[in-house]
C-alpha positions as CSV (number, residue, x, y, z in Angstrom):
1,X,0.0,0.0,0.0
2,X,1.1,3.7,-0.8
3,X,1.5,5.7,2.9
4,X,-1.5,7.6,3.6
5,X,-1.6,10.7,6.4
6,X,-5.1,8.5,7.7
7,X,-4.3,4.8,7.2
8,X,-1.2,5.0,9.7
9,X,-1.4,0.9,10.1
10,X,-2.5,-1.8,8.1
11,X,-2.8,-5.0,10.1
12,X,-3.3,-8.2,7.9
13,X,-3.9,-11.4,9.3
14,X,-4.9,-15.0,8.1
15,X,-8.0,-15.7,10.0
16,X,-10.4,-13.5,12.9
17,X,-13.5,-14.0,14.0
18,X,-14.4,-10.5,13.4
19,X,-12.5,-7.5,12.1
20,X,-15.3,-5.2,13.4
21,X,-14.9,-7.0,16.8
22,X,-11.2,-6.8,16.4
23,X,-11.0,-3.1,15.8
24,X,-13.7,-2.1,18.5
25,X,-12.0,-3.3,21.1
26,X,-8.7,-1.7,19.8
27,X,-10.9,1.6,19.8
28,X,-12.2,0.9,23.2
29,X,-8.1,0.6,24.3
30,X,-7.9,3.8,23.0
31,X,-6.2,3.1,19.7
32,X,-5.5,6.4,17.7
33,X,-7.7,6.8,14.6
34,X,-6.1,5.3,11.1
35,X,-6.0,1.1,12.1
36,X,-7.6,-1.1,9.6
37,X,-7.5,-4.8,10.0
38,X,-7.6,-6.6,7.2
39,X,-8.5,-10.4,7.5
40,X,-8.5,-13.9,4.8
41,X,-10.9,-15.2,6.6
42,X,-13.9,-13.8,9.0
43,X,-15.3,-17.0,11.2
44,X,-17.6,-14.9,12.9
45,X,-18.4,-11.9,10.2
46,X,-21.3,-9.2,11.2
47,X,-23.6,-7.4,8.8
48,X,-26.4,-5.5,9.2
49,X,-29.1,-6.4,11.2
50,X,-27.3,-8.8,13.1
51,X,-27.1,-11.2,10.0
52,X,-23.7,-13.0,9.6
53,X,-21.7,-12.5,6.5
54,X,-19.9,-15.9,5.4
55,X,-17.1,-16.9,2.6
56,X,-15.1,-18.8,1.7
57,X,-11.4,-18.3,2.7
58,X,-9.1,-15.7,0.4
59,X,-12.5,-15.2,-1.8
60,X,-13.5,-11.9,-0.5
61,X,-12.4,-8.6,0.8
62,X,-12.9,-7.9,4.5
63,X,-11.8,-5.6,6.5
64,X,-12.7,-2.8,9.0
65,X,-11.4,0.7,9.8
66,X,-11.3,2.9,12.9
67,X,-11.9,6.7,12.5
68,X,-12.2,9.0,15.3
69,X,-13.9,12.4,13.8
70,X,-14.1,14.3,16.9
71,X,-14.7,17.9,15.7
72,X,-17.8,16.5,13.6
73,X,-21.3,16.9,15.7
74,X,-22.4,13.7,16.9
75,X,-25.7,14.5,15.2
76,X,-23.8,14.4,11.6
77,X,-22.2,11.1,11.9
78,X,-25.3,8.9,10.5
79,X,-23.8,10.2,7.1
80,X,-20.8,7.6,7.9
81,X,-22.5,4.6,6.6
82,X,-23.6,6.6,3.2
83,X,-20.0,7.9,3.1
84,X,-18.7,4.3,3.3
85,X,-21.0,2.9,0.6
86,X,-19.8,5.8,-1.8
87,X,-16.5,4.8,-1.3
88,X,-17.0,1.5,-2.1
89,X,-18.8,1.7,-5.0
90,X,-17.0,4.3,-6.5
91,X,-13.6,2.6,-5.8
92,X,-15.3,-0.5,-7.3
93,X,-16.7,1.2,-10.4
94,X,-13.3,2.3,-11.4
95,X,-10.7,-0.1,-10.1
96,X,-12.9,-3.7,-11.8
97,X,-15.2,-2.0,-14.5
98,X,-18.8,-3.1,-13.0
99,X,-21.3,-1.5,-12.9
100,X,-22.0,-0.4,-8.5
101,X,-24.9,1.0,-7.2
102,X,-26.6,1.4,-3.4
103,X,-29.5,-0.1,-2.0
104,X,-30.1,2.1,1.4
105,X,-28.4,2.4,3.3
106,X,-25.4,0.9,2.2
107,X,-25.4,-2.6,0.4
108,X,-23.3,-2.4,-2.7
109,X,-25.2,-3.7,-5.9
110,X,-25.0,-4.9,-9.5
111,X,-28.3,-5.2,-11.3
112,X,-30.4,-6.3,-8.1
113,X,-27.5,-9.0,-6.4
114,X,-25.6,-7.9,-3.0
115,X,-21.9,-7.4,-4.2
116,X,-21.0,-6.1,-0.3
117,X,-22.0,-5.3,2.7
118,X,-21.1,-2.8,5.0
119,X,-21.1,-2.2,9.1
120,X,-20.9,0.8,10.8
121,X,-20.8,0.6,14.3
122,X,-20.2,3.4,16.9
123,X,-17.5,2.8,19.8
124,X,-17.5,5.6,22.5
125,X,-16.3,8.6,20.4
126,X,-14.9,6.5,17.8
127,X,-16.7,4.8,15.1
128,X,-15.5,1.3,12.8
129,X,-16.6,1.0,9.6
130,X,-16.8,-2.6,8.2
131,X,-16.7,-4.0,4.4
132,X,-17.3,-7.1,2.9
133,X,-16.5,-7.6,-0.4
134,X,-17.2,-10.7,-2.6
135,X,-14.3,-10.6,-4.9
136,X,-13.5,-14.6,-6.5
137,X,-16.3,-16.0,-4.9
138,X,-18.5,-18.3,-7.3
139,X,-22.0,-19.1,-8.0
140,X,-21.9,-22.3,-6.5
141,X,-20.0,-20.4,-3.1
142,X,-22.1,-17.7,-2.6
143,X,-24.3,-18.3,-0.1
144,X,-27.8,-16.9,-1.6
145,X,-29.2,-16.3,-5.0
146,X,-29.7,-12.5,-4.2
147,X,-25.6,-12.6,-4.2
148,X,-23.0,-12.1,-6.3
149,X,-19.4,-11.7,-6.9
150,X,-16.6,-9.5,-8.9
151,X,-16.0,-12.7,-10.6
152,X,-19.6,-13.7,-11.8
153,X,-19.7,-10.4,-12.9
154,X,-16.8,-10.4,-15.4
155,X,-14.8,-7.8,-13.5
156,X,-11.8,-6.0,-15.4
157,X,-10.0,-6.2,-11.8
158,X,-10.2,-9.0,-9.0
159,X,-7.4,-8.4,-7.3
160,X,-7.6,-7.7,-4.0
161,X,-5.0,-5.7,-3.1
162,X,-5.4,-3.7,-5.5
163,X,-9.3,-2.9,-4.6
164,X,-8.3,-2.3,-0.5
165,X,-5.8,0.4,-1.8
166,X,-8.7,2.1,-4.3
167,X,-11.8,1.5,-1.4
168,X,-9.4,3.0,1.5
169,X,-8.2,6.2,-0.9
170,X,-11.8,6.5,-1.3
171,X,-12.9,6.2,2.0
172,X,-10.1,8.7,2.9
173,X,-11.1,11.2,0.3
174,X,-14.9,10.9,1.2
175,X,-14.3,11.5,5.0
176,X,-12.1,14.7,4.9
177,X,-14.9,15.9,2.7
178,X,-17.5,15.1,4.9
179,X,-15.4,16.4,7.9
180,X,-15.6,19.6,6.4
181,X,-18.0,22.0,8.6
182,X,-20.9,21.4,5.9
183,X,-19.6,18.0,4.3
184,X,-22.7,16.2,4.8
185,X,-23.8,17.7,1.8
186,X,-21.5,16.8,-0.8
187,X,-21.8,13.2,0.7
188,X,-25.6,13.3,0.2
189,X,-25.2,14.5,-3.4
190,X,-22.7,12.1,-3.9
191,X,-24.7,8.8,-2.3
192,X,-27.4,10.3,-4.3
193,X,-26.0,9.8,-7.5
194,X,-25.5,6.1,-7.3
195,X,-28.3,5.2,-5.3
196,X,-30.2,1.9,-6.7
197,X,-33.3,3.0,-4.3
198,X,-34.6,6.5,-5.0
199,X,-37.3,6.2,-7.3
200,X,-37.8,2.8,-6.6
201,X,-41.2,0.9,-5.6
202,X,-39.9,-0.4,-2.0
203,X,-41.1,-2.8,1.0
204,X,-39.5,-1.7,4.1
205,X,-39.3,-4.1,6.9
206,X,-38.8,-2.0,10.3
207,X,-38.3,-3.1,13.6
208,X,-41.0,-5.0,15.7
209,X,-41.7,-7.1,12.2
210,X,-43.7,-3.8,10.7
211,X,-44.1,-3.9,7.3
212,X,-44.3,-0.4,5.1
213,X,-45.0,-0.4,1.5
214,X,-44.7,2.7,-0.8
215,X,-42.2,5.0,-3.3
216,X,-38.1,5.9,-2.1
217,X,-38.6,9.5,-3.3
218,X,-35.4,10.8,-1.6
219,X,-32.4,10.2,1.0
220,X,-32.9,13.5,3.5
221,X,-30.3,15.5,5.3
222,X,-29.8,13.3,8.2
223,X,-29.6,10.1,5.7
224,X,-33.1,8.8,6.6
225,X,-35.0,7.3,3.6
226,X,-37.7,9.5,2.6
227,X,-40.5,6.7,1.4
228,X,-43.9,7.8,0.4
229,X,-46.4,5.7,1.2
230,X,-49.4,4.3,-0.3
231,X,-52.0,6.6,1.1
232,X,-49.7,9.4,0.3
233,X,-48.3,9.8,3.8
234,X,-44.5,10.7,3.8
235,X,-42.4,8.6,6.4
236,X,-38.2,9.3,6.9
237,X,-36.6,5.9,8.0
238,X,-33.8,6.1,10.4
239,X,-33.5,2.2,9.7
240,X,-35.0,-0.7,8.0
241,X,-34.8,-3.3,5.8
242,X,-35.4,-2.0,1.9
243,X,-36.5,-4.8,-0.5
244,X,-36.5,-3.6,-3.9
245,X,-40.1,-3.9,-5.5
246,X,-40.0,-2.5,-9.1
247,X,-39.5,0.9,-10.7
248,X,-42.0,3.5,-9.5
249,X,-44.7,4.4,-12.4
């Protein structure tokens, strides 16, 4: 990897159960902001939602990243995740020639399949963002239809390496924008621009198993998904599960 003023240490190692896991408690020991842990293997990986994210050994790219924006207003930081998928996809788009979008708030996409998934946790006054990437993962690996890989997709690029260094510029890039007093806003316009979503006939599952049917008509300022309902009602989502339906009439 090129030297980076943010990515101060790069720790690979074969096998974790978690990278997430590994650099909370690192953040929780007070680790400076700039460590990303980089695994082959994830035996216990976390997505969203509490879902596990599984493959195969040296088929993916997972890894997590420890940032510590202190001057930014608390209020401001649920425009990390968005960040993060930007970053990803963009860096994807360009290094291996497929064609990334978002699905809010921050699975990566080609056509309608999960390409990656992404974790953002907060840690005290630190926060770890998370990436899984399926990179030379087959069909027969991967572990649901809805999935797919830079390999099934005939990507120009699937080396690795080569995709952590173009994700982590990105992700460095996107976050001294957004650090910016005002840099939520090029992030919105940004996630804007690639996102799968907007426009979108969507089922929302929320918490306590509700169910919410109607249009994605915009991401809003704090990052919530602006969905209008079937009776016309407009709803901001601070979280959910979106399910694609169709494109809106």
């Amino acid at each position: 990897m090129r030297s980076s003023p943010l990515w101060r240490e790069v720790r690979v190692v074969a096998e974790t159960a978690s990278t997430n896991a590994d650099v909370a408690a690192a953040a929780r020991q007070g680790e400076p902001e700039g460590l990303v842990v980089v695994a082959d293997h994830q035996s216990a990986g976390r997505g969203r939602l509490d879902r596990s994210w599984v493959a195969p050994p040296g088929t993916a790219l997972m890894f997590s990243a420890l940032l510590r924006p202190a001057e930014v207003p608390l209020a401001r930081w649920s425009c990390l995740p968005l960040l993060a998928g930007v970053a990803v996809a963009t860096a994807t788009r360009e290094t291996c020639g497929v064609d990334a979008t978002l699905k809010w708030p921050n699975d990566v996409l080609v056509g309608e399949r999960k390409l990656a998934g992404l974790l953002t946790e907060r840690v005290g006054d630190a926060a770890v963002l998370g990436v899984g990437l399926n990179v030379t993962t087959t069909a027969e690996e991967l572990p649901t239809p809805a999935a797919t890989s830079l390999l099934v997709e005939g990507a120009t690029s699937a080396d690795r390496e080569r995709l952590l260094d173009a994700v982590l510029d990105a992700l460095e890039h996107r976050y001294a924008s957004w650090r910016r007093p005002g840099g939520e806003v090029a992030t919105l316009y940004a996630y804007r621009e690639l996102c799968a979503t907007i426009g979108r006939s969507v089922r929302v599952l929320l918490p306590g198993d509700r169910v919410l049917d109607g249009v994605a008509t915009d991401v809003g300022a704090t990052g919530a998904l602006v969905v209008r309902t079937l009776d016309g009602t407009v709803r901001e989502l601070a979280a959910g599960d979106v399910v694609h339906v169709r494109p809106a009439e």
